[in-house]
C-alpha positions in Angstrom: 84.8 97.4 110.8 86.3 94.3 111.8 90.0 94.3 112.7 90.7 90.5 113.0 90.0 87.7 110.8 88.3 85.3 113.2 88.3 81.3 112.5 85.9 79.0 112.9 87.0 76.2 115.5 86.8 72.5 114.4 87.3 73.6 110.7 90.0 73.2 108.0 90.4 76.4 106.7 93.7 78.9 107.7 97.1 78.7 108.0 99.3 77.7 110.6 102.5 79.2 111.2 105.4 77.8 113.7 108.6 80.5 114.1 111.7 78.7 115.8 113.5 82.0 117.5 117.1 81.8 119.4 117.5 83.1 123.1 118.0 86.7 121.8 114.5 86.6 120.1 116.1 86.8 116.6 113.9 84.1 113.7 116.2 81.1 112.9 113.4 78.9 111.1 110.0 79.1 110.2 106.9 76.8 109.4 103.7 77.8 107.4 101.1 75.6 106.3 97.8 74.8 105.6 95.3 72.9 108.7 94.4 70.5 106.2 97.8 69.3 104.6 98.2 66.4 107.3 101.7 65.6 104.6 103.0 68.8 105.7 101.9 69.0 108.9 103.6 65.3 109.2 106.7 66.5 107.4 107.1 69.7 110.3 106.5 67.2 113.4 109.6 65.3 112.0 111.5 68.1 111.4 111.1 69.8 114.6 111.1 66.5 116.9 114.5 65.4 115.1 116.2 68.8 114.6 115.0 70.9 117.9 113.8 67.7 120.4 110.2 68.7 120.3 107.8 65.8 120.2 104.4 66.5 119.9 103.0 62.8 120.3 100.4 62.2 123.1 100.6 59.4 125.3 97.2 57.9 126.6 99.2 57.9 130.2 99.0 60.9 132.4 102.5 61.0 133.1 101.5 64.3 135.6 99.6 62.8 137.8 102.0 58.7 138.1 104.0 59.9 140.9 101.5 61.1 143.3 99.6 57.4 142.5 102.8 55.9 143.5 102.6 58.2 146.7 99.5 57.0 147.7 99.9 53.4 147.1 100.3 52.5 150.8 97.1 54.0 151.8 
């Protein structure tokens, strides 16, 4: 019997859900939505980027590894 509904990677089916907890682990928002609504998906970035500081946006610069470049420059 199987006990866990498995999903197949690099595929648009399931849902997605995002819960915002305080400190005390109680739920103060929640997010649910479908992989393939990019709107929604859109809409939820916003929200939690403007409302909570999160920003999901990737940068093409590894900003991880800059300062141990800028160490090494006099070699």
């Amino acid at each position: 019997m199987k006990t866990r509904a498995w999903l197949n990677y690099n595929t648009d089916e399931g849902m997605v859900e995002i819960i915002i907890r305080d400190s005390n682990g109680g739920k103060i928002e929640n997010f649910k939505f479908r992989m393939n609504d990019k709107k929604r998906l859109k809409f939820i970035a916003q929200t939690l980027k403007h409302k909570y500081g999160l920003d999901f946006t990737l940068s093409k610069k590894d900003r991880d590894i800059d300062w141990l470049k800028k160490d090494f420059d006099y070699i």
